[in-house]
Backbone as XML, in Angstrom:
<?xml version="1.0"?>
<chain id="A" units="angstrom">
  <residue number="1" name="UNK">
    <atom name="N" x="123.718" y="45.000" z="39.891"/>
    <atom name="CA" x="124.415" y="43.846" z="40.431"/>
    <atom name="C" x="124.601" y="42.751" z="39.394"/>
  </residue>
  <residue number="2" name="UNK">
    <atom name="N" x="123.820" y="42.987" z="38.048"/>
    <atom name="CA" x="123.993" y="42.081" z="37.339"/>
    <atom name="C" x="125.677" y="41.617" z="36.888"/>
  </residue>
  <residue number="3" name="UNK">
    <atom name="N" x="126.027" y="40.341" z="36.474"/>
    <atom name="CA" x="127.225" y="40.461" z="36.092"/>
    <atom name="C" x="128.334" y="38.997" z="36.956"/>
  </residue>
  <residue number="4" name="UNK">
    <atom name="N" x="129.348" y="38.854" z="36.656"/>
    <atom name="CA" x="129.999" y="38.428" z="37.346"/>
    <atom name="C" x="131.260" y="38.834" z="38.305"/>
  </residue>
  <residue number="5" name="UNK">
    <atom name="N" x="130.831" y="38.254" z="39.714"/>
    <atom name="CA" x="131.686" y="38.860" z="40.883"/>
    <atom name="C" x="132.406" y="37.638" z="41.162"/>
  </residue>
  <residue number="6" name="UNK">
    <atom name="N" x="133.846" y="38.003" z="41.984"/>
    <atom name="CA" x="134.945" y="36.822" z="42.438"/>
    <atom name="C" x="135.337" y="38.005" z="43.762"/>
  </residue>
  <residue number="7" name="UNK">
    <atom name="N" x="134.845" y="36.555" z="44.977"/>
    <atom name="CA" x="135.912" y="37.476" z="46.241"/>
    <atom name="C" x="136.979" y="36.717" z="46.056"/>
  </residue>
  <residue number="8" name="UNK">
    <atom name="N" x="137.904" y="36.725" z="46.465"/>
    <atom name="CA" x="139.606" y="36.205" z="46.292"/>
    <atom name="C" x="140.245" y="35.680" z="47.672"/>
  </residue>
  <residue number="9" name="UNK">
    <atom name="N" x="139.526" y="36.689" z="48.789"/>
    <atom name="CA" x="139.719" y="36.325" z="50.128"/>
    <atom name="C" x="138.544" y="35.943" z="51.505"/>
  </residue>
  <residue number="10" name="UNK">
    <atom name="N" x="138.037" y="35.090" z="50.817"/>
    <atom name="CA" x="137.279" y="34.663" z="52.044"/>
    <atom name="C" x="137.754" y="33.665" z="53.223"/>
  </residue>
  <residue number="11" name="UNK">
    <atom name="N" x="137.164" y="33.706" z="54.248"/>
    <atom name="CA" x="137.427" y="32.800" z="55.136"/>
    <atom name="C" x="136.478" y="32.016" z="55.842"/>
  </residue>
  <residue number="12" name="UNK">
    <atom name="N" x="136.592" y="31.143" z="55.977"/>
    <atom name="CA" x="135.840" y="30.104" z="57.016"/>
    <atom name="C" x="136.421" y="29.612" z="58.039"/>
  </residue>
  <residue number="13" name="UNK">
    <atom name="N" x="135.521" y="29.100" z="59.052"/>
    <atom name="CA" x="136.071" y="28.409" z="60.160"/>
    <atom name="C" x="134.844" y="27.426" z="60.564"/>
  </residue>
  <residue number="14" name="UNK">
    <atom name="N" x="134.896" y="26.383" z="60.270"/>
    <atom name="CA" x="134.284" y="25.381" z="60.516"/>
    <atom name="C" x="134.361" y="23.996" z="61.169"/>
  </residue>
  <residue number="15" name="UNK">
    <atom name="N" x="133.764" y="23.361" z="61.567"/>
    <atom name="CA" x="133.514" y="22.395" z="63.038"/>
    <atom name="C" x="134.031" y="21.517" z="62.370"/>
  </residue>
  <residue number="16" name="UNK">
    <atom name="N" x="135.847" y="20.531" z="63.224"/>
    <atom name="CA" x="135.983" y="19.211" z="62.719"/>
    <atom name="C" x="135.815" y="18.290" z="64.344"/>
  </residue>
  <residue number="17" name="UNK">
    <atom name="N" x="136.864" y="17.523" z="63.712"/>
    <atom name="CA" x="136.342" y="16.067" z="65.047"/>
    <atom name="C" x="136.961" y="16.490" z="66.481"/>
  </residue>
  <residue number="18" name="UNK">
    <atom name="N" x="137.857" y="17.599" z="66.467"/>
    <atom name="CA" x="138.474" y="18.293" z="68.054"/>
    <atom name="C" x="138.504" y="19.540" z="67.638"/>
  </residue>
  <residue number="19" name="UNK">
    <atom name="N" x="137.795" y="20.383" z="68.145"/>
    <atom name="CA" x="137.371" y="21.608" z="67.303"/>
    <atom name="C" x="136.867" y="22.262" z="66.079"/>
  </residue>
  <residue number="20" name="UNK">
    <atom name="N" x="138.203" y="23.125" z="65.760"/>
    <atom name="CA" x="137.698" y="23.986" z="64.609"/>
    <atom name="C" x="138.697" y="23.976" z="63.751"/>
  </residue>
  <residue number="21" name="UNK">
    <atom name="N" x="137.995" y="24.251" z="62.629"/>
    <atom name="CA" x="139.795" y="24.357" z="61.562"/>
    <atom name="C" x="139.322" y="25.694" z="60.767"/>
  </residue>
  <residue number="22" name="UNK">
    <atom name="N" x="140.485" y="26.385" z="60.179"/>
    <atom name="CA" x="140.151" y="27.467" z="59.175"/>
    <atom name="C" x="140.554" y="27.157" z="57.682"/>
  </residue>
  <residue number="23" name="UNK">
    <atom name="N" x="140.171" y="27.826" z="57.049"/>
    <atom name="CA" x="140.131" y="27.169" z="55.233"/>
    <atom name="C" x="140.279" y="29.081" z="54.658"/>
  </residue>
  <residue number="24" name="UNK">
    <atom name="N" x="140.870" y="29.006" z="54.219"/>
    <atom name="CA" x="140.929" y="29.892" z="52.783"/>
    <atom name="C" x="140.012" y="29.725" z="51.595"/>
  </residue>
  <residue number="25" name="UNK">
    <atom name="N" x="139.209" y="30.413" z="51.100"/>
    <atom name="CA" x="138.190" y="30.381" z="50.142"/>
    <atom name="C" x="138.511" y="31.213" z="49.061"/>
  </residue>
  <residue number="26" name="UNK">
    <atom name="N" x="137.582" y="30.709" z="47.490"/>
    <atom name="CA" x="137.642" y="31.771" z="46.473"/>
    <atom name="C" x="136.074" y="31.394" z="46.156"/>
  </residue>
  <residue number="27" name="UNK">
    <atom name="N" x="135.113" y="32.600" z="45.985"/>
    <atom name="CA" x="133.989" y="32.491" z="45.499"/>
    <atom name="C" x="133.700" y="33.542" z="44.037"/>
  </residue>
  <residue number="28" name="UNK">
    <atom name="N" x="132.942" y="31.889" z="43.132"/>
    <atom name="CA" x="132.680" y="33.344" z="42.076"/>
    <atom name="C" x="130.974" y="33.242" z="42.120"/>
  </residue>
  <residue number="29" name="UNK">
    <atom name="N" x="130.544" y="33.970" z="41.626"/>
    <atom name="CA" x="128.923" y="34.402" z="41.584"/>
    <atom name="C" x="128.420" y="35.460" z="40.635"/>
  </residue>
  <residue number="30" name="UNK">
    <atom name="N" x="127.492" y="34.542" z="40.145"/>
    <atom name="CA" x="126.961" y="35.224" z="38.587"/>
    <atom name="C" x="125.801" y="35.378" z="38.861"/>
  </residue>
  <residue number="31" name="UNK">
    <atom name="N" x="125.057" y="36.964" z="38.437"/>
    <atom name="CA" x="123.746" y="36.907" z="38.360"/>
    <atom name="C" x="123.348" y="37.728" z="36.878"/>
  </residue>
  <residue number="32" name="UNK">
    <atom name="N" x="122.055" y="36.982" z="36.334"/>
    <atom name="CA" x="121.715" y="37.362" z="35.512"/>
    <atom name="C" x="120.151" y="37.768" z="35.546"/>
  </residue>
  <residue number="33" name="UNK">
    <atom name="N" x="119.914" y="38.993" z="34.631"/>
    <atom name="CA" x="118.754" y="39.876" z="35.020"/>
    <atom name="C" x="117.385" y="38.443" z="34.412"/>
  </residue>
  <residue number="34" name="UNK">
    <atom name="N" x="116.801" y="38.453" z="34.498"/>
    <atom name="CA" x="115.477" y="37.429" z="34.033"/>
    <atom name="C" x="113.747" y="38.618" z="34.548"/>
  </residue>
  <residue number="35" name="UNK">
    <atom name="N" x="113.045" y="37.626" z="32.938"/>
    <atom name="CA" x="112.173" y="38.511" z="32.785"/>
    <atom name="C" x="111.276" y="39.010" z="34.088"/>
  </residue>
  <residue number="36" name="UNK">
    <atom name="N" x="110.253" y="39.942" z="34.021"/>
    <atom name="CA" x="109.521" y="40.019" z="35.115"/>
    <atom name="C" x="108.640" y="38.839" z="35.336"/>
  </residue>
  <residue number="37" name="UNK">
    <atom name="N" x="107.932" y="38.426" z="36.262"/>
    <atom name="CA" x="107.533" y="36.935" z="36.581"/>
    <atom name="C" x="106.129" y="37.642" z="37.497"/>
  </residue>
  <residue number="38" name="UNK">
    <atom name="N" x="105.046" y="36.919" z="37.047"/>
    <atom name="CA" x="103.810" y="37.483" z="37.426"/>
    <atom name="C" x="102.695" y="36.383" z="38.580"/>
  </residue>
  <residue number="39" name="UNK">
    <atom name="N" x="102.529" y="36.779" z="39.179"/>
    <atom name="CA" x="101.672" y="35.435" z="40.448"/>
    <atom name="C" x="100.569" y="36.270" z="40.375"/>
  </residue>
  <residue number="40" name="UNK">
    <atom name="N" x="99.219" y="36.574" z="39.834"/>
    <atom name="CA" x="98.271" y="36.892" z="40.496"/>
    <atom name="C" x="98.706" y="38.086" z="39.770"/>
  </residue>
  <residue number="41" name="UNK">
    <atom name="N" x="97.894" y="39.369" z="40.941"/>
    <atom name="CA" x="98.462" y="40.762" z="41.230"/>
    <atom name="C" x="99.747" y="40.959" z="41.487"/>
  </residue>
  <residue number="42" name="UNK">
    <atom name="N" x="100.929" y="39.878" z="41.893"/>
    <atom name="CA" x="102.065" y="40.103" z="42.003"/>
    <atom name="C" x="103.250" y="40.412" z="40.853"/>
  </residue>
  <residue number="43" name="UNK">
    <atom name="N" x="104.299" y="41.180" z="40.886"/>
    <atom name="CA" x="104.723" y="40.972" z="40.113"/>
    <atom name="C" x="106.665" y="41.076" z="40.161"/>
  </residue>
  <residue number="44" name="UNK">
    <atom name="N" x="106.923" y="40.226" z="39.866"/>
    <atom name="CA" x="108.409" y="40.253" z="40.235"/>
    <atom name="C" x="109.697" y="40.756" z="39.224"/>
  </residue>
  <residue number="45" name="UNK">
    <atom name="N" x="110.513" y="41.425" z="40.122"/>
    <atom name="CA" x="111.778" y="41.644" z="38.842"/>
    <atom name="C" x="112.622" y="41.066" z="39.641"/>
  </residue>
  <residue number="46" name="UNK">
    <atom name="N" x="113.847" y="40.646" z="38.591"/>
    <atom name="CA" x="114.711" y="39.440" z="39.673"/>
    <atom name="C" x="116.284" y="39.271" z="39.073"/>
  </residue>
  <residue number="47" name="UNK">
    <atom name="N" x="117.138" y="38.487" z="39.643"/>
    <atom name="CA" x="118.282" y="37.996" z="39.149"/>
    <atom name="C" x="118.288" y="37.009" z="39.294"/>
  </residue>
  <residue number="48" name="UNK">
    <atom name="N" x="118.795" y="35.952" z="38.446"/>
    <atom name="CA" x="118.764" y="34.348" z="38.756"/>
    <atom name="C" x="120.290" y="34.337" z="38.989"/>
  </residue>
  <residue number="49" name="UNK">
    <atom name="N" x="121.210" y="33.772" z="39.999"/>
    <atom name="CA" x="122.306" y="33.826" z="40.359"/>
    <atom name="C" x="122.632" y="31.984" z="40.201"/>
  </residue>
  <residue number="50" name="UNK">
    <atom name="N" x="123.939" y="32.013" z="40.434"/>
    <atom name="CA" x="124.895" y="30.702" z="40.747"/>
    <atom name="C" x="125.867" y="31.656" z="41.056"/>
  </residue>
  <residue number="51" name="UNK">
    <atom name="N" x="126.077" y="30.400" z="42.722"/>
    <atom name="CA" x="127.558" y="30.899" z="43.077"/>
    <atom name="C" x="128.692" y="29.547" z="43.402"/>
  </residue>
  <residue number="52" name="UNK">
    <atom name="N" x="129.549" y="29.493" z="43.169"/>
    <atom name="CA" x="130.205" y="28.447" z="43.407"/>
    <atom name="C" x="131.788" y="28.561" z="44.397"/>
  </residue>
  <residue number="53" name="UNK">
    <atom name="N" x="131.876" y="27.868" z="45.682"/>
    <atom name="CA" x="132.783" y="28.213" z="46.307"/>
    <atom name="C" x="134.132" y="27.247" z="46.328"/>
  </residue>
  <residue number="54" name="UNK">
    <atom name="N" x="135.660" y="27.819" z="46.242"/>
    <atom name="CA" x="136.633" y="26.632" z="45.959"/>
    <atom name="C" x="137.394" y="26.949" z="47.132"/>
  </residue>
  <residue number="55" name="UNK">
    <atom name="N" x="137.914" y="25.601" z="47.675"/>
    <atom name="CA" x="138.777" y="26.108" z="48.676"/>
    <atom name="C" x="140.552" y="26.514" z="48.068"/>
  </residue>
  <residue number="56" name="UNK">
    <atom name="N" x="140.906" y="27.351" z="48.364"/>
    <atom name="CA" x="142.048" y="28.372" z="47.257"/>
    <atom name="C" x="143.333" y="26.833" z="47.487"/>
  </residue>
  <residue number="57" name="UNK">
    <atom name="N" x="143.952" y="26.746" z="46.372"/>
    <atom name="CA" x="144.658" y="25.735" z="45.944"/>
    <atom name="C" x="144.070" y="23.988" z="45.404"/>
  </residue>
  <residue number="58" name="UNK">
    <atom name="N" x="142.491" y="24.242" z="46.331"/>
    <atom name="CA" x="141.685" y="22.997" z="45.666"/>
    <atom name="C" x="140.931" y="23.005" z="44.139"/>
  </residue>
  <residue number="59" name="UNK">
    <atom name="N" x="141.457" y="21.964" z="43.193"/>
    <atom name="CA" x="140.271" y="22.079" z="42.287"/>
    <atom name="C" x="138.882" y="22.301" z="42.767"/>
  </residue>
  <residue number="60" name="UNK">
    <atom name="N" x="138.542" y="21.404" z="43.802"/>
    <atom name="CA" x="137.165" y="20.938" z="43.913"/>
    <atom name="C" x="136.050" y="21.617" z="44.173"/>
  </residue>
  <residue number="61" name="UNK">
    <atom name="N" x="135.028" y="21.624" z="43.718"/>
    <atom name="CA" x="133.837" y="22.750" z="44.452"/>
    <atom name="C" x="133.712" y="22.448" z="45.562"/>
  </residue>
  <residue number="62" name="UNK">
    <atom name="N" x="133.477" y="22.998" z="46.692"/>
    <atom name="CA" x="132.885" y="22.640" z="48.531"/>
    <atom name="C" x="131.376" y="23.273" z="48.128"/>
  </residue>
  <residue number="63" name="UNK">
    <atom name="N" x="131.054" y="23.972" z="47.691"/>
    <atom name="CA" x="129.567" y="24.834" z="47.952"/>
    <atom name="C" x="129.430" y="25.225" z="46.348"/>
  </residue>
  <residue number="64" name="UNK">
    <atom name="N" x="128.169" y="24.980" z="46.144"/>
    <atom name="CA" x="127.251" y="25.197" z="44.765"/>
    <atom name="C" x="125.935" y="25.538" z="45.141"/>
  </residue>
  <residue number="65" name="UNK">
    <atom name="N" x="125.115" y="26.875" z="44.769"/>
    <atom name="CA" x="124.502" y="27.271" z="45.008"/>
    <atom name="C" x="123.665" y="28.094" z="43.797"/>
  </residue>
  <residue number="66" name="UNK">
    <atom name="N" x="122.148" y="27.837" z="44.043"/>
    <atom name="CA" x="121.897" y="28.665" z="42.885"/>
    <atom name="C" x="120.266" y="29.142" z="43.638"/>
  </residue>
  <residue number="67" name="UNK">
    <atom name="N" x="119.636" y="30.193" z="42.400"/>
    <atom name="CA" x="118.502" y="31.056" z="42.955"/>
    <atom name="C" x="117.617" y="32.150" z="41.989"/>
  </residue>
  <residue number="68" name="UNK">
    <atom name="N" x="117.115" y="33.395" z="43.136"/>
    <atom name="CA" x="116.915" y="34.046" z="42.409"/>
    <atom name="C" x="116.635" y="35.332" z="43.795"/>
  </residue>
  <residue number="69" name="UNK">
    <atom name="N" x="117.402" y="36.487" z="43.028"/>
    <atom name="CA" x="117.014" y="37.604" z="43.998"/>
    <atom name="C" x="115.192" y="37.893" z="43.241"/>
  </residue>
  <residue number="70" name="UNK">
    <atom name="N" x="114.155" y="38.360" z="44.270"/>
    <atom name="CA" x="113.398" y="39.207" z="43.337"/>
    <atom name="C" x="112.930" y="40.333" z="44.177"/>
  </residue>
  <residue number="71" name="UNK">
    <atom name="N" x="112.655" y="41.086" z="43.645"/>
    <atom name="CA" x="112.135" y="42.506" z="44.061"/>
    <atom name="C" x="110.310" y="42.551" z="43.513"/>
  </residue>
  <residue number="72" name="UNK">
    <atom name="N" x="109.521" y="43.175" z="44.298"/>
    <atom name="CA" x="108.156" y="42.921" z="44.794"/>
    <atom name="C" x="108.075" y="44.481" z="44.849"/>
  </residue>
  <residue number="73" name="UNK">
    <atom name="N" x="107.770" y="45.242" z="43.847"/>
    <atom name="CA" x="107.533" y="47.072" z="44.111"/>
    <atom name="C" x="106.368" y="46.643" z="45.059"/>
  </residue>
  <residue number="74" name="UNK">
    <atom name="N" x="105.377" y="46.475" z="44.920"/>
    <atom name="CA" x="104.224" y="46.527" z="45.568"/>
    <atom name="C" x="104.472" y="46.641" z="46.957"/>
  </residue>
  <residue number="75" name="UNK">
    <atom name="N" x="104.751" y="45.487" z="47.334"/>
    <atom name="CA" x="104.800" y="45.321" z="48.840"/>
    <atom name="C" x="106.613" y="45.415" z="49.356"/>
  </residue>
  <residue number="76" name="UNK">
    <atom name="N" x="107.203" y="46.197" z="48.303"/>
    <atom name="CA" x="108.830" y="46.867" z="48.747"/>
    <atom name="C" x="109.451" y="45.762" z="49.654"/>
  </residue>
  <residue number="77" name="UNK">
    <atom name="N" x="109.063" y="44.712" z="48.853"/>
    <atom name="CA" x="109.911" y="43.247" z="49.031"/>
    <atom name="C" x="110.909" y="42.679" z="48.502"/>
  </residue>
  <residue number="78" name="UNK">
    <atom name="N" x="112.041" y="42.326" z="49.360"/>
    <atom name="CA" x="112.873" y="41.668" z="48.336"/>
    <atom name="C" x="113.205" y="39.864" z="48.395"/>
  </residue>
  <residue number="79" name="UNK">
    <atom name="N" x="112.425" y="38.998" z="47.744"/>
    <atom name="CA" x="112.898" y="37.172" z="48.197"/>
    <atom name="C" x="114.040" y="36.851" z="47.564"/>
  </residue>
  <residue number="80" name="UNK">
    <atom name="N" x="114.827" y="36.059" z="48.630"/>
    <atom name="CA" x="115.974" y="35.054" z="48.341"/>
    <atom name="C" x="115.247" y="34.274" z="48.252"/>
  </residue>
  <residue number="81" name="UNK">
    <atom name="N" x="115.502" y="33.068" z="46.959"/>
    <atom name="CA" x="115.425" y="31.799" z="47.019"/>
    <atom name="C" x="116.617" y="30.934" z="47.029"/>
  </residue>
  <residue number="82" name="UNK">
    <atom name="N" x="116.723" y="29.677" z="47.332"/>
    <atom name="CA" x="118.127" y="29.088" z="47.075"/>
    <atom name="C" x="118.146" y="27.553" z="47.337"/>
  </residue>
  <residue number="83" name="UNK">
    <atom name="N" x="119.082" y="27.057" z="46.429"/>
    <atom name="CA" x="118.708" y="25.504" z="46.408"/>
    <atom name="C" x="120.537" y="24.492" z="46.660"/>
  </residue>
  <residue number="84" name="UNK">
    <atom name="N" x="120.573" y="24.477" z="47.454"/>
    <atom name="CA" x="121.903" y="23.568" z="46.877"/>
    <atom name="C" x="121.685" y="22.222" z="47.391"/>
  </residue>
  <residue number="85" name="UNK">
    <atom name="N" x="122.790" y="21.494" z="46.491"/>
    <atom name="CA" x="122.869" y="20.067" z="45.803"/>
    <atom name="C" x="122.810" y="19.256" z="46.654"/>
  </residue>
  <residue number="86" name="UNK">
    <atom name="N" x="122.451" y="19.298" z="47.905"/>
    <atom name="CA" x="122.320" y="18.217" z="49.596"/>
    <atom name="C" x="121.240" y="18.264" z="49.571"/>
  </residue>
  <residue number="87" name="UNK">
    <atom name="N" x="120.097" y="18.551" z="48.875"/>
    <atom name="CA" x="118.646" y="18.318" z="49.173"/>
    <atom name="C" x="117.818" y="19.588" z="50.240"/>
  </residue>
  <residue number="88" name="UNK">
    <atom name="N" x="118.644" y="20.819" z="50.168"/>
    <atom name="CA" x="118.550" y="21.524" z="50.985"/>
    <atom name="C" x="118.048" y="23.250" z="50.106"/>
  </residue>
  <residue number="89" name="UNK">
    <atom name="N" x="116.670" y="23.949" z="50.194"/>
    <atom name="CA" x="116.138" y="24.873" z="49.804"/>
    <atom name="C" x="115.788" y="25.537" z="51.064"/>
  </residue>
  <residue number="90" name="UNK">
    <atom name="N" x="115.409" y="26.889" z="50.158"/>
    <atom name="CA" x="115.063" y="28.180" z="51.478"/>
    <atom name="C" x="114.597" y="29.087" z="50.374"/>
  </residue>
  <residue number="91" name="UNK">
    <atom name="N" x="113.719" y="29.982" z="51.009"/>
    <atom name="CA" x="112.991" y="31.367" z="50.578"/>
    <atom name="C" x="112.662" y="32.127" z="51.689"/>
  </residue>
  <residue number="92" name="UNK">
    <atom name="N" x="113.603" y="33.136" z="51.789"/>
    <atom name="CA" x="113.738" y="34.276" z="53.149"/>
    <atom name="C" x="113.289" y="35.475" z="51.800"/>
  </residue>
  <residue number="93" name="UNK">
    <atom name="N" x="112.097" y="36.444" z="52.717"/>
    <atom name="CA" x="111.546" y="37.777" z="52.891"/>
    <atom name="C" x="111.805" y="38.642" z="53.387"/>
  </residue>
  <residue number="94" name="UNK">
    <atom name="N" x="112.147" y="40.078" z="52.799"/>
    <atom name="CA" x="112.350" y="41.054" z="53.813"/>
    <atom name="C" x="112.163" y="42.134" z="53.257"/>
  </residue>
  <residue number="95" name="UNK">
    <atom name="N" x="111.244" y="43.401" z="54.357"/>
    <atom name="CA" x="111.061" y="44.633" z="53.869"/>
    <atom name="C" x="111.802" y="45.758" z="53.581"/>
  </residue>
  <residue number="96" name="UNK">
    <atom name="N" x="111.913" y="46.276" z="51.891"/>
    <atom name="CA" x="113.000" y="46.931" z="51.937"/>
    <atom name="C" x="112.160" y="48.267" z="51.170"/>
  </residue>
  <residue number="97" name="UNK">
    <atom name="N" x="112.952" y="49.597" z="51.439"/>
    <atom name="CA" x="112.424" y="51.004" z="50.601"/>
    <atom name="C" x="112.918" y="51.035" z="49.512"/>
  </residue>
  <residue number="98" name="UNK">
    <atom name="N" x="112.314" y="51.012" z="48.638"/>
    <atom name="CA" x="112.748" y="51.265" z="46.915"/>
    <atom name="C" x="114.413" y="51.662" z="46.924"/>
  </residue>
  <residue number="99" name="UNK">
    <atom name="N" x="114.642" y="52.566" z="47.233"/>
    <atom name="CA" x="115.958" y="53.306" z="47.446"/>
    <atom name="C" x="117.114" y="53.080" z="48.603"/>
  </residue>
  <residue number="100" name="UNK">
    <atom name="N" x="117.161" y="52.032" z="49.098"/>
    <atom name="CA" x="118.066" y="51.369" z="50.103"/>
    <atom name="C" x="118.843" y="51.168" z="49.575"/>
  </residue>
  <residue number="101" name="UNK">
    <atom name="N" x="120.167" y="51.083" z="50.040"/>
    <atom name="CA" x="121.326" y="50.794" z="49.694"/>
    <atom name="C" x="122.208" y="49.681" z="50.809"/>
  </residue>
  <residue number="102" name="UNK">
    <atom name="N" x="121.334" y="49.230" z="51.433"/>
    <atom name="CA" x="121.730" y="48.166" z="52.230"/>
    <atom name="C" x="120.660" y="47.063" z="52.873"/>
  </residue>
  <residue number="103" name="UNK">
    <atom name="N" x="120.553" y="45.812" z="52.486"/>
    <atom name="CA" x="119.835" y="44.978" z="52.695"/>
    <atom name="C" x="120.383" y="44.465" z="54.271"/>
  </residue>
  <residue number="104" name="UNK">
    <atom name="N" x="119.063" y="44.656" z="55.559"/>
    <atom name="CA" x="119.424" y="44.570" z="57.104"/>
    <atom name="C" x="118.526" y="42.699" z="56.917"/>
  </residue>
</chain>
């Protein structure tokens, strides 16, 4: 997954002052491999990502986002971390088999 990805067609639909409105999106998102990272007995392999979202014809960024996937052999874990620029972080867990090909 390392590398840089661009979707071209995303969509949103999000809450204004009398409903809803829809927006056209372009997202790009970079992840780069970073060393293994050690806690204890733990030990992590990971991607440190940035993704940045434009609404299609706007210069402007709407969404900036950055992180790190990591993978946990031990306990066949994989953590999201993630931080964006509103003062707003998260770290979601979830059990995955070495060999999955789809994160539930």
């Amino acid at each position: 997954m390392a590398g840089g990805w661009q979707g071209i067609r995303g969509a949103d639909e999000h809450p204004v002052d009398v409903g809803t409105e829809d927006s056209a999106f372009i997202e790009h998102y970079e992840l780069t491999p970073i060393d293994f990272q050690t806690n204890g007995p733990q030990i992590f392999y990971g991607l440190r990502y940035h993704t940045n979202i434009r609404e299609v014809g706007l210069p402007a960024m709407f969404h900036d986002q950055v992180g790190y996937w990591l993978w946990e052999p031990l306990a066949n874990a994989v953590t999201l971390t993630l931080g964006i620029p509103r003062g707003q972080a998260l770290i979601a867990t979830g059990h995955v088999e070495p060999n999955a090909r789809i994160l539930n």
